[in-house]
C-alpha positions in Angstrom: 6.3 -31.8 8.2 6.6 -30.9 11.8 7.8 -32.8 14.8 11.4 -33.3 14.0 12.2 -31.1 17.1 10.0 -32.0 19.9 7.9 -28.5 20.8 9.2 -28.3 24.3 12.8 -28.4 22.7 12.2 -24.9 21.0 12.4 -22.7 23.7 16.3 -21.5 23.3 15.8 -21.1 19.9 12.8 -19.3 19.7 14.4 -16.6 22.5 17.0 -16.3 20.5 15.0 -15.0 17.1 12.9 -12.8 18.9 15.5 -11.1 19.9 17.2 -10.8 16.5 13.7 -10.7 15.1 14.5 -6.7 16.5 17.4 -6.0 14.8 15.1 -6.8 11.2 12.8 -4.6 12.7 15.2 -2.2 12.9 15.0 -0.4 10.2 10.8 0.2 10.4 11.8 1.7 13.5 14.3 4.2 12.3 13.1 5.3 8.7 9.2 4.4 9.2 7.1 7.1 9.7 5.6 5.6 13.2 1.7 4.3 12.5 -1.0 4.2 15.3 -1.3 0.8 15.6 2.6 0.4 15.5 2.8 -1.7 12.8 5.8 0.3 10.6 8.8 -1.9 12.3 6.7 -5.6 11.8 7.7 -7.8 9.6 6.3 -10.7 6.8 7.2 -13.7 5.8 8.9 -14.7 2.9 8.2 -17.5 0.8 11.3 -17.5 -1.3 13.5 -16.0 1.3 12.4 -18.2 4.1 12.5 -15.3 6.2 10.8 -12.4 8.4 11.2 -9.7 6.1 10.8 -5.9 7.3 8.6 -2.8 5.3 10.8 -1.1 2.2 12.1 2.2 3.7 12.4 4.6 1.1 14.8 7.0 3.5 17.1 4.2 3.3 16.9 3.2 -0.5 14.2 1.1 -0.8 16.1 -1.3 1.4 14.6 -4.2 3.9 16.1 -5.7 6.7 15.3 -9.8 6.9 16.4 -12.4 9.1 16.5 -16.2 8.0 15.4 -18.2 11.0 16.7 -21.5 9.9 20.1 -20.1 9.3 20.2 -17.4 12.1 21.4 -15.2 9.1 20.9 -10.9 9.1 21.1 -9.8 5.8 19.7 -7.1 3.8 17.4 -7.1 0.4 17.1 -3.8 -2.3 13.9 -3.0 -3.9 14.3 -6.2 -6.8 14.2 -8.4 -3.7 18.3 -9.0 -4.2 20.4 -10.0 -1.7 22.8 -7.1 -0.7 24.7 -7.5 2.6 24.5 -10.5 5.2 25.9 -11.2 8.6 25.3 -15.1 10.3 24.9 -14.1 14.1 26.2 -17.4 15.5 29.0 -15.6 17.5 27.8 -12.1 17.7 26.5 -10.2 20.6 23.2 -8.0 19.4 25.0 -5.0 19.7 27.9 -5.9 17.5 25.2 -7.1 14.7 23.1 -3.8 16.2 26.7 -2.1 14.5 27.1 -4.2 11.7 23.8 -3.2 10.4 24.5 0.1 11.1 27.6 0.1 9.0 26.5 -1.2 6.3 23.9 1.2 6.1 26.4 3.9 5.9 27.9 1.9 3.3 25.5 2.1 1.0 24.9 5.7 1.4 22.2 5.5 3.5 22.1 8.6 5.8 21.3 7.7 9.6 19.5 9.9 11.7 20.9 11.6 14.7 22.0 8.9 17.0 22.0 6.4 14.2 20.2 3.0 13.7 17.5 2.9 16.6 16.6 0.0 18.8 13.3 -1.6 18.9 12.2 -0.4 23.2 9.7 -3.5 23.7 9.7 -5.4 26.6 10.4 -8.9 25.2 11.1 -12.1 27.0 14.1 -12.3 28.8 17.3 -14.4 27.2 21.3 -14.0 27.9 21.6 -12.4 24.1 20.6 -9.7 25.9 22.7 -9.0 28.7 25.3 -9.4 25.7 25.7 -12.8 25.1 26.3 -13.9 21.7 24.1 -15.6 19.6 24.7 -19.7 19.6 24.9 -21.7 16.3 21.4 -22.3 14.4 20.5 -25.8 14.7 17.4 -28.4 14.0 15.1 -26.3 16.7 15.8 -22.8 14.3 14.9 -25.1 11.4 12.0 -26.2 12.9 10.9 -23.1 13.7 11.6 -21.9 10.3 8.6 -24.6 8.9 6.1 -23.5 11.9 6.1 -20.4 10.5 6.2 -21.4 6.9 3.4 -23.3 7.4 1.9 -20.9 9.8 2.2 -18.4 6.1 0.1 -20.9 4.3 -2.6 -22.2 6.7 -3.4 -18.6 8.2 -3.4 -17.2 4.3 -6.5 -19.4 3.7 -8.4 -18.9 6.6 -7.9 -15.4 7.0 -9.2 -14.5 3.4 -12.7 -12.1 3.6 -15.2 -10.6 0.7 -12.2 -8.6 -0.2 -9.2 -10.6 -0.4 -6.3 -11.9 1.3 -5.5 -10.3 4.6 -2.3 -9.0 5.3 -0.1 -11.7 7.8 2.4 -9.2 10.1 5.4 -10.9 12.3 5.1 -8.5 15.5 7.9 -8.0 16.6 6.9 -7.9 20.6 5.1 -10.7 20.7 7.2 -12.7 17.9 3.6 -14.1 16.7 2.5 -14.2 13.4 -1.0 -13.0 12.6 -3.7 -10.8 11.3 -7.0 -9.2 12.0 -10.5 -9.8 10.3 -13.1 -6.8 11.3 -16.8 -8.2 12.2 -18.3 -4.7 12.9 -17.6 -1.5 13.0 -19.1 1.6 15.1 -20.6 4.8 13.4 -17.5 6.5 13.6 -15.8 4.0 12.0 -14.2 2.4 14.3 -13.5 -1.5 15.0 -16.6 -2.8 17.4 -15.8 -6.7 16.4 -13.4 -8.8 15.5 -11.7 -11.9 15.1 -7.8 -12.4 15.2 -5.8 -15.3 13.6 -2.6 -16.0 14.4 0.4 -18.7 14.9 2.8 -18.1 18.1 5.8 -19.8 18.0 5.4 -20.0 22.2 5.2 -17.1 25.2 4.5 -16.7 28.5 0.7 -18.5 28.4 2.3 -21.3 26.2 6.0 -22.2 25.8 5.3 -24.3 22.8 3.9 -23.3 19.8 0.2 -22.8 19.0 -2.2 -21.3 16.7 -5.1 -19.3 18.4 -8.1 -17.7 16.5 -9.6 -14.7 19.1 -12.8 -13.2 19.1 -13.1 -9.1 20.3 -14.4 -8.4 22.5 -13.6 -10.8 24.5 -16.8 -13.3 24.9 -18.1 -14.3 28.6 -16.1 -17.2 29.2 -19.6 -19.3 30.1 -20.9 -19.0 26.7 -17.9 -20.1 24.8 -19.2 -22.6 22.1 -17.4 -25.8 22.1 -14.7 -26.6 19.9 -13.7 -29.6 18.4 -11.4 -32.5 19.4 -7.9 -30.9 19.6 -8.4 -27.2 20.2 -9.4 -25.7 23.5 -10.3 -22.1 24.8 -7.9 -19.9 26.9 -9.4 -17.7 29.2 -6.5 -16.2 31.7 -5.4 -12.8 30.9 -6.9 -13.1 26.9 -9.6 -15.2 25.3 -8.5 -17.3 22.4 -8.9 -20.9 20.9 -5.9 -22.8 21.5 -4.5 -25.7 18.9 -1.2 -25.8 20.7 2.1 -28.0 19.4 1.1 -31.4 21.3 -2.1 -32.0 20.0 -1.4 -31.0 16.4 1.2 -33.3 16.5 -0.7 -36.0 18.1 -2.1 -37.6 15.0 -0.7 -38.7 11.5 1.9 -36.7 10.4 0.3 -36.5 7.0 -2.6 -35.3 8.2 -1.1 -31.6 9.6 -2.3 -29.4 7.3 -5.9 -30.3 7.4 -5.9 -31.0 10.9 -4.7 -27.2 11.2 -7.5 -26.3 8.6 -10.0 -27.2 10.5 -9.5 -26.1 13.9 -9.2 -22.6 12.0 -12.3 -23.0 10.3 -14.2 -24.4 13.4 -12.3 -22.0 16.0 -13.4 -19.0 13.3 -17.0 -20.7 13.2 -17.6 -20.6 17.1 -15.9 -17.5 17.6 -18.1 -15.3 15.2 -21.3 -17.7 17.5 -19.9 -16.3 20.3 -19.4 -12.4 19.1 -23.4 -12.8 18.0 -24.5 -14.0 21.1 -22.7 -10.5 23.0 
């Protein structure tokens, strides 16, 4: 259930992990081959490990770098999923854990390149871990965060399911959001003409507080939007996306999340594939 930590109490907290969310991403970074979209440093989440959990990198043993929100805890997993190193960042700086990581690498006979472990270059949200800062103690607003995106897994799992399956859910490590991409058309040469993205921010820039937002492509005129119901609303400044933010998920029964979350995606998904037919 959410709401133990009012949304606009997240703020610190969710600085914080996306800036460590980059040193799981590290290893994507370093041992990926990069992909066109960039997607080789994002991350997934982890049911069992209740954490953002990076690509295997076979140059580095099959290993994955994962960071558990609730805990604010590093740590590293081997191909059987195992735990095999870990480092609690309450009390590190991001370059010391930057180090650790590193280290343990070498450790485990993992061969760095030149340089060594590479840094994500993403221009992020600004937040004292990193002007060198260290890392505060994880408290009720990491755990919080922890079931937003926990229940962020489930809810967007279901509505983002097509003809062919499950869609793949991706952390990003710039914008820290949780999401995927259904294609609605495609042009002769194959390439995407439509679309609808789902997704769960855990807050940003447009929206300090959490929100899910379902986003047709390309971007509808604003005039034409269909209407949505009670609850979610459509952003228009700088992107185009239906909004059910923090507040008005958590304005009703707290039994009734999940559903209430169900069908904003349904209905946002609904008016946004209107609104793509209409262009």
């Amino acid at each position: 259930m959410l709401g133990t930590v009012a949304p606009a109490e997240l703020a610190d907290a969710r600085l914080q992990l996306h800036h460590a969310a980059q040193l799981a991403a590290a290893l994507g970074s370093t041992f990926l081959e990069a992909r066109s979209d960039d997607s080789h440093p994002n991350l997934g989440w982890d049911a069992e490990l209740a954490a953002f959990v990076g690509h295997a990198a076979p140059a580095a043993n099959g290993l994955r770098a994962a960071l558990r929100p609730a805990r604010l805890e590093l740590f590293l997993v081997d191909v059987d999923a195992k735990r095999v190193d870990s480092l609690a960042l309450a009390g590190m700086s991001l370059a010391s854990a930057h180090e650790w990581l590193g280290q343990v690498l070498g450790r485990l006979d993992v061969v760095l390149p030149a340089g060594g472990l590479r840094r994500t270059d993403y221009e992020i949200p600004d937040h004292p871990v990193a002007q060198g800062a260290e890392f505060s103690a994880p408290g009720a607003a990491h755990e919080e965060l922890a079931r937003w995106f926990a229940d962020g897994q489930i809810a967007l799992s279901s509505a983002a399911t097509t003809a062919e399956g499950e869609l793949d859910l991706r952390i990003w490590p710039h914008h820290f959001d949780l999401g995927t991409l259904i294609p609605i058309a495609t042009n002769q040469d194959g390439s995407l003409a439509q679309s609808i993205g789902f997704g769960l921010s855990p807050g940003d820039d447009s929206y300090p507080e959490p929100y899910y937002y379902v986003s047709p492509w390309p971007y509808p005129d604003a005039a034409t939007l269909p209407t949505l119901p009670a609850g979610g609303r459509w952003h228009t400044t700088g992107f185009t996306s239906a909004i059910l933010g923090a507040e008005d998920l958590l304005a009703g029964p707290p039994d009734g999340q999940e559903q209430r979350v169900r069908a904003f995606l349904e209905a946002a998904a609904a008016a946004s594939r209107r609104a793509l037919s209409a262009e």
